[in-house]
C-alpha positions in Angstrom: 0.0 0.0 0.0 1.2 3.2 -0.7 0.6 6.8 0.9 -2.1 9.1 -1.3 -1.5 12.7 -2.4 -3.7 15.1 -3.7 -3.3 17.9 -6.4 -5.9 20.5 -7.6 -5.5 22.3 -11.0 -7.0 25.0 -12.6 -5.1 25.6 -15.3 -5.4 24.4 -19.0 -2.1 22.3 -19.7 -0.5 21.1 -16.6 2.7 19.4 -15.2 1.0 17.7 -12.1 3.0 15.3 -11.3 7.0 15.3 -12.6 7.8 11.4 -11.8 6.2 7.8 -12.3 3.2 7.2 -10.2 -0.2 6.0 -10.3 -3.3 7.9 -10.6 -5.6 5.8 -8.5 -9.0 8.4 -8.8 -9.8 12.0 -9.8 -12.9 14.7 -9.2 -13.7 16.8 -12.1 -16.1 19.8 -12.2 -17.3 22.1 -15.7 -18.4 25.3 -14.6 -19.6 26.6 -18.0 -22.6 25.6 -20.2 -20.7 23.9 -23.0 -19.3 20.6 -22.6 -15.6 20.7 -21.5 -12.6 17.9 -22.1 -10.7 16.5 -19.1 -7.5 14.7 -20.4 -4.5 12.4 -18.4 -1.4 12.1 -20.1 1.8 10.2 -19.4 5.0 12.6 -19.7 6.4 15.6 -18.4 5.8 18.6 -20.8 2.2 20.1 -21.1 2.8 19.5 -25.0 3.4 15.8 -25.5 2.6 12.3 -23.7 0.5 9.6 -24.7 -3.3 10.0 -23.7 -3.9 7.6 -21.0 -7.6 8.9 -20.0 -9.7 11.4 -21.9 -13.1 11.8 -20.9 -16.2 14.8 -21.5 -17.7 16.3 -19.1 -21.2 17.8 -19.8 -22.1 21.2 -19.5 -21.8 22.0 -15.8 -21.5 18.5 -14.8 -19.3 17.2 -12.5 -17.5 13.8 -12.0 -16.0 11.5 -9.6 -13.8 8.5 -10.8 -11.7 6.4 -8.4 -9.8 3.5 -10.2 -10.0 0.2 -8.6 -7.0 -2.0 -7.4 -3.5 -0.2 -8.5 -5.2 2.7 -10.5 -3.3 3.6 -14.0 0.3 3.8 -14.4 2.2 6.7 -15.7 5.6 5.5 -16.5 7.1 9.3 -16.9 5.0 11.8 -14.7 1.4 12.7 -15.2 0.2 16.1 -17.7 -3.7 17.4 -17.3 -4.8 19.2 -20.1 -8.4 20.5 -19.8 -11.0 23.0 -21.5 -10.9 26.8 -19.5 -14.0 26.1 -17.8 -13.0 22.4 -16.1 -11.1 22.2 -12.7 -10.3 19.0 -11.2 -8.6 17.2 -8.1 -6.2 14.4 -8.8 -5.1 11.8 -6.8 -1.7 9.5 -7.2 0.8 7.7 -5.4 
């Protein structure tokens, strides 16, 4: 078992986490009326990474995932890239 941290972001491309770890759930929130994009990818610059999760998120809609058993592996570090109007909580270890 391994210790759980937490990291909110509110920007549009993001660095959130800068080595290998697992994403074991996150909360995601639109606050506009147009449907918004909530993206996971594995790296460690804001403009490349493979797309590990992708997901839309309705028009101020909200979501909350946690992953079952070890979560999903990022081999490099883990980027969020989002639409303006999404905010979300990760959380890894």
């Amino acid at each position: 078992m391994t210790n759980l941290t937490s990291r909110y972001i509110t920007t549009v491309a993001s660095v959130a986490v800068d080595h290998p770890t697992r994403i074991r759930g996150f909360n995601v929130a639109n606050a506009k009326n147009a449907l918004g994009v909530f993206e996971l990818r594995d790296g460690t610059a804001t403009s490349t990474g493979e797309s590990k999760i992708k997901i839309n998120i309705n028009a101020d809609g909200s979501l909350d995932t946690y992953l079952a058993d070890e979560g999903v592996r990022f081999e490099s570090g883990v980027v969020v890239s989002t639409t303006a109007s999404v905010f979300s909580t990760i959380y890894f270890g």
